[in-house]
C-alpha angles and dihedrals in degrees: 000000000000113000095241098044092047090062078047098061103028088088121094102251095055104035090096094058082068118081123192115273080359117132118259086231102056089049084052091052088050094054092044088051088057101037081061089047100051091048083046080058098041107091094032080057086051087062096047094045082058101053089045087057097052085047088055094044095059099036089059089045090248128166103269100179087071091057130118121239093036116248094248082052090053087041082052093051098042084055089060092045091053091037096054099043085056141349098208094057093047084057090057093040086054082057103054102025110108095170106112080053102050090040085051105036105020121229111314128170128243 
């Protein structure tokens, strides 16, 4: 192993890039590769962290009006999620989501 790239990968976090007999470049390549990936995630985690927040939010009986991004901004995001992961289960989830009317109109019985 080169001199400068053993001191690299001597560190914890990188220790497992680093297979047995296995070239300190290839386990460079490897973490690089990740490193891109993770940059490529990390917008689409951001979504998902928002989502999580407003969850939380309702499940401990918080104040969800005050939040930011907005909740209809959060609904909007959840729809491209869904929409995303599959198309045919967007169509079904058109069907049954009632949210743009309750946020606009409130709960009112039929």
């Amino acid at each position: 192993m080169k001199p400068e790239l053993e001191q690299y990968f001597s560190s914890a976090r990188l220790a497992p890039y680093l297979l047995p007999g296995e070239a300190a470049d290839v386990a460079s390549a490897r973490y690089q590769w990740n490193l891109r990936l993770a940059e490529a995630l990390l917008p689409s985690l951001s979504r998902l962290r928002t989502i999580k927040a407003l969850r939380n939010r309702i499940a401990h009986h918080e104040p969800i009006w005050k939040m930011t991004p907005t909740v209809d901004e959060v609904h909007q995001t959840c729809l491209e999620i869904v929409s995303g992961m599959s198309a045919a289960a967007a169509v079904e989830l058109a069907k049954i989501d009632r949210f743009s009317s309750v946020y606009t109109n409130g709960l009112k019985e039929k």
